[in-house]
C-alpha positions as a Python dict, from the first residue, in 0.01 Angstrom:
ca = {
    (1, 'X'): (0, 0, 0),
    (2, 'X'): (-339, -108, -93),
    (3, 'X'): (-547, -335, 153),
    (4, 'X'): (-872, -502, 120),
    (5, 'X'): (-1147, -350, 303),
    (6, 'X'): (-943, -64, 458),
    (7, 'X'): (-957, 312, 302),
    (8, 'X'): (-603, 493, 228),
    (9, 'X'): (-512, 821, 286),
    (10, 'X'): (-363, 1078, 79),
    (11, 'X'): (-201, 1425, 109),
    (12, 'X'): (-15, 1391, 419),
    (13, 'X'): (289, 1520, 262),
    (14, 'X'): (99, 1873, 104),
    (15, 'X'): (-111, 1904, 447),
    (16, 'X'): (237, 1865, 670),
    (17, 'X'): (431, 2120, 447),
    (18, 'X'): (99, 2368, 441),
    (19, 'X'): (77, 2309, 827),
    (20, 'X'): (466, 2382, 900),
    (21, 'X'): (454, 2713, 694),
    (22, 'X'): (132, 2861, 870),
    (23, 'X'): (164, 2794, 1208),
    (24, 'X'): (481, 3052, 1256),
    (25, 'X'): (253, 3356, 1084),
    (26, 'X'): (-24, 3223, 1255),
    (27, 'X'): (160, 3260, 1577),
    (28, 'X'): (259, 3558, 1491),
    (29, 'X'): (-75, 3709, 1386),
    (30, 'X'): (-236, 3575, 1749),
    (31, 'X'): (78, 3801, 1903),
    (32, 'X'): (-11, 4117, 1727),
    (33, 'X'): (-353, 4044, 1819),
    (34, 'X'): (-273, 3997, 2153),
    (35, 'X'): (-96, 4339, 2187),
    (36, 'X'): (207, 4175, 2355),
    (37, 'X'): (411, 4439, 2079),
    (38, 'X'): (346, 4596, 1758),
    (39, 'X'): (561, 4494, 1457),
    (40, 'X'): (689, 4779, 1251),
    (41, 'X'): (738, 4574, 975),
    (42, 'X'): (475, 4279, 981),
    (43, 'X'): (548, 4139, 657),
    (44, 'X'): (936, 4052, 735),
    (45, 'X'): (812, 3952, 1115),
    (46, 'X'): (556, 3693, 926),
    (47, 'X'): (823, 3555, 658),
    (48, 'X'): (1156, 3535, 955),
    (49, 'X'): (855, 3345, 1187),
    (50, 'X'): (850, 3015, 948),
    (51, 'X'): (1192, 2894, 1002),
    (52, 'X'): (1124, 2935, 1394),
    (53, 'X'): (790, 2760, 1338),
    (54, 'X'): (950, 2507, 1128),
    (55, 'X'): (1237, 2440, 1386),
    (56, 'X'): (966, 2339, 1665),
    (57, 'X'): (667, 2248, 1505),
    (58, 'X'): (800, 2002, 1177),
    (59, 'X'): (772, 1662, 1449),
    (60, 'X'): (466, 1734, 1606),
    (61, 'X'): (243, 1831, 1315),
    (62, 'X'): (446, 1534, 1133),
    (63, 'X'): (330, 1307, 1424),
    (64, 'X'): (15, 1444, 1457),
    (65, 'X'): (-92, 1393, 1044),
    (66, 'X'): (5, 1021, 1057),
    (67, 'X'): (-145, 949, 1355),
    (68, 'X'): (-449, 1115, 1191),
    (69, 'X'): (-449, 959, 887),
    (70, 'X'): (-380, 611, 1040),
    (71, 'X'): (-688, 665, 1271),
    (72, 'X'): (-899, 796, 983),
    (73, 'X'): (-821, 477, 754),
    (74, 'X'): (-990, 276, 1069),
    (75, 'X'): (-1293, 484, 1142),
    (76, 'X'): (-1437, 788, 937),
    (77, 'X'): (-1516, 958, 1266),
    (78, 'X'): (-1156, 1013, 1305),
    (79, 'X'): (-1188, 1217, 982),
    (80, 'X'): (-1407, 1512, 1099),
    (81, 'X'): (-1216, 1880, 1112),
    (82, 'X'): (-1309, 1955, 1453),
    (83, 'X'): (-1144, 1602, 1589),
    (84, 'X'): (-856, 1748, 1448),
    (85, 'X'): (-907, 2097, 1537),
    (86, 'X'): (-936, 1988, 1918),
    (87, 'X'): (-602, 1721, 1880),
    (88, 'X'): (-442, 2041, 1743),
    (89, 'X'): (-512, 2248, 2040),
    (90, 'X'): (-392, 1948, 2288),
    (91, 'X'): (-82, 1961, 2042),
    (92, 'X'): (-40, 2363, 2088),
    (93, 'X'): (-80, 2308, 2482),
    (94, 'X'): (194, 2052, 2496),
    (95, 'X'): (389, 2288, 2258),
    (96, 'X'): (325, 2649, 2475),
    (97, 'X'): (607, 2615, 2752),
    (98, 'X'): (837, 2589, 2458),
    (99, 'X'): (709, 2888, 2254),
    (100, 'X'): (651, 3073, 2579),
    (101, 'X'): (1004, 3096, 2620),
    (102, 'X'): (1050, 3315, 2303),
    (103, 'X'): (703, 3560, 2296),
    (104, 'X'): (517, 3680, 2599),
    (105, 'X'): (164, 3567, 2633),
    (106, 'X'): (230, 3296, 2395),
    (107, 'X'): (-43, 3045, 2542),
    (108, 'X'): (-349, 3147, 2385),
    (109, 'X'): (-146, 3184, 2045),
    (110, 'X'): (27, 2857, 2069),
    (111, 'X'): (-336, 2704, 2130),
    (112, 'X'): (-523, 2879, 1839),
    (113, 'X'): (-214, 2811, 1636),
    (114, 'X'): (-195, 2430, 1715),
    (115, 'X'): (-556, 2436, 1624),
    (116, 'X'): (-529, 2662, 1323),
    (117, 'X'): (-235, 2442, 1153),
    (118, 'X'): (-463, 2084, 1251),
    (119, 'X'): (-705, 2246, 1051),
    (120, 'X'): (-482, 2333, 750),
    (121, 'X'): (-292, 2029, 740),
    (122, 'X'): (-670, 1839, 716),
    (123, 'X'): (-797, 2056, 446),
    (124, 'X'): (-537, 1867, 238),
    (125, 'X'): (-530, 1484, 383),
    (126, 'X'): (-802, 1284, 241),
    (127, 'X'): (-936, 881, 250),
    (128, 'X'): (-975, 655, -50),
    (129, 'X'): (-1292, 460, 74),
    (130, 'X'): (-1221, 62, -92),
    (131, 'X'): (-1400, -19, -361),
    (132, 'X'): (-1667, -346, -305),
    (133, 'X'): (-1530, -585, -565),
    (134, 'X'): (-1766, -685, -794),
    (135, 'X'): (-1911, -1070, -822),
    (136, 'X'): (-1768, -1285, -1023),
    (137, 'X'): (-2002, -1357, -1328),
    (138, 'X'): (-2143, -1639, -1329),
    (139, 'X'): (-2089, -1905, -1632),
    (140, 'X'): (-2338, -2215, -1647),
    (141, 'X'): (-2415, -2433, -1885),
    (142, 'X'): (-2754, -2260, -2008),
    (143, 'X'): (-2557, -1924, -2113),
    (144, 'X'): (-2387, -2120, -2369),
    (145, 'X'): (-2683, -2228, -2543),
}
């Protein structure tokens, strides 16, 4: 839905589903990392992590990208990677007593993960700026001379 004066957004459905299917390898990744265990097959540990990832974090990043976009049609501050970086992190903190109850040590991952996926799912949501309409041309009486 166009409307005058106000920019649109675009991607939110690529930058949700690019979000959804990093965060649970992210997560993953920020385990290993951690040294919390050591995978003896990372590659099937990485693909089995994006249902789980899916399962918990599908609302939040959903919630998260149109509350996003909606904010960036209204002010292009809104739009900047590290305002979405940071509402990520908020967004892994809220999510880390529920991931904590499936990995050990899963704070720090669930925050560099919130943040991570934020900063995926922005690489692909962009604004429209308006266009100024043009003047009307002007018709008088001497142009038809």
């Amino acid at each position: 839905m166009k409307r005058e004066g106000v920019a649109t957004v675009e991607g939110r459905a690529i930058g949700w589903t690019a979000a959804v299917l990093a965060v649970g390898p992210i997560l993953v990744i920020t385990q290993f990392a951690h040294g919390s265990w050591i995978a003896p097959s990372m590659f099937l540990l990485l693909l089995i992590s994006m249902p789980f990832a899916f399962f918990h974090g599908a609302v939040p990043l959903a919630a998260g990208i149109v509350v996003g976009g909606w904010l960036g049609e209204r002010r292009a501050a809104f739009r900047h990677p590290l305002v979405w970086v940071a509402v990520g992190v908020v967004g892994g903190w809220a999510m880390a007593p529920v991931v904590a109850g499936y990995l050990p040590g899963a704070f720090a991952g669930s925050l560099i993960a919130g943040g991570a996926a934020a900063l995926i799912a922005r690489r692909f949501v962009g604004w429209t700026e308006p266009v100024a309409p043009s003047p009307a041309p002007s018709y008088s009486r001497a142009d038809d001379v």
